[in-house]
N, C-alpha and C positions, 0 to 999 in steps of 0.2 A: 504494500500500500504506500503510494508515493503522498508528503505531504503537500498539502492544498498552498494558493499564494498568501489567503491568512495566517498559516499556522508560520509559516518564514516568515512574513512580514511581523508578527506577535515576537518570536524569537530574535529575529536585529533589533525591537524596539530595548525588550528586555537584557541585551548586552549594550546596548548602547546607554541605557539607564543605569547599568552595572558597572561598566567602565569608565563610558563619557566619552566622547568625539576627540577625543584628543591622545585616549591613550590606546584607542583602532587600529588607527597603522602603527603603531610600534608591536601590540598584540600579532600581528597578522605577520609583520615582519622576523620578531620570534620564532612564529609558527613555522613560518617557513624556511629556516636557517633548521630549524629540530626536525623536520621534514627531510632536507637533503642530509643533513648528518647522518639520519637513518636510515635513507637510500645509504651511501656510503658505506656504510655500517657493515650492512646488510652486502654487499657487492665484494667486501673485503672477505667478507667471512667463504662465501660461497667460491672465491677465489682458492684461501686459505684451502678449504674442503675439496677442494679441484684437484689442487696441487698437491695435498696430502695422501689423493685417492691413487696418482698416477706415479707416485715413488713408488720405486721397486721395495717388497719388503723387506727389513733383514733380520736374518736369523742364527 
């Protein structure tokens, strides 16, 4: 069930009342620096796991 344009538009009013217009983009800009880090994150690891998978074992 996808929400309706009331129930978004209720939800910005109420972060915008919670935050305040001024501290939006800096939130957002946050958001998005902790977003690519966790791309990142995530990229290294499965690298990590790649390259761990294709050494030879030793025994």
């Amino acid at each position: 069930m996808r929400p309706g344009i009331w129930q978004l538009l209720i939800v910005i009013l109420i972060i915008v009342v919670i935050f305040g217009g001024k501290k939006i983009p800096e939130l957002a800009r946050s958001l998005g620096k902790a977003k690519g880090e966790f791309k990142k994150g995530l990229a290294e690891g499965e690298k990590a796991e790649s390259e761990a998978s294709e050494a030879p074992e030793a025994k």
